[in-house]
N, C-alpha and C positions, 0 to 999 in steps of 0.2 A: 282330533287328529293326532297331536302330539300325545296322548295318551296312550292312543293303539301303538305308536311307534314306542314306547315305552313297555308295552305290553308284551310286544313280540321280543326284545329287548331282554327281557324279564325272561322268559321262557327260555333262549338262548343260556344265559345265566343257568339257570336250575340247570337245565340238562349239561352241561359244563359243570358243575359241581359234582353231580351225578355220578359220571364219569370218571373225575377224579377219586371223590369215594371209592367208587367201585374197584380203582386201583390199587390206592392204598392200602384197600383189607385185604384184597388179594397178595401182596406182598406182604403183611403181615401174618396174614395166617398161615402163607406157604413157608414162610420164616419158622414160625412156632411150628408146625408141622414136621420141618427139616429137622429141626433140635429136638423132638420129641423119637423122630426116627432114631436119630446119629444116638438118646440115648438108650433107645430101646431096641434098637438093631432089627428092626423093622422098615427098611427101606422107604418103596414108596408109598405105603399105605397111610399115615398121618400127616403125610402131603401133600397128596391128592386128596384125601380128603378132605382135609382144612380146605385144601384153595376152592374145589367145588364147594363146599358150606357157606363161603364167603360170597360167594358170585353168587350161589342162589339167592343167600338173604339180602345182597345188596337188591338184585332183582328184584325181589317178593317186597321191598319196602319201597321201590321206587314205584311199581304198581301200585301200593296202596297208598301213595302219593299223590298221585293220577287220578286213580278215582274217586280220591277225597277233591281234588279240583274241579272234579268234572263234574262232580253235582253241586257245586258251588256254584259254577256258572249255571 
């Protein structure tokens, strides 16, 4: 019993971290995208694209997260 309450626990966790990730590359890459505009005079094209690369990959690795646990279980 105390195990499964640790379990769920656990899960909460991950996807809270997740999240957090998810944040921070998104402000980082929308960072480095801004700087790459302002030097390139290229408005919004290396900032929007950074910040979607970043969402995706955070995405696409949080999937293959998932279903590396899923066949675990």
């Amino acid at each position: 019993m105390i195990a499964n309450k640790y379990s769920a626990f656990h899960g909460v966790v991950v996807l809270s971290a997740w999240g957090f990730i998810t944040v921070i590359a998104s402000f980082l890459f929308l960072g480095l995208g801004y700087q790459l505009d302002k030097l390139l005079g290229t408005t919004p094209n290396f900032m929007l694209g950074l910040f979607f690369l970043a969402v995706f990959l955070c995405v696409a690795r949080l999937y293959q997260e998932a279903k590396k646990r899923m066949k675990g279980l």
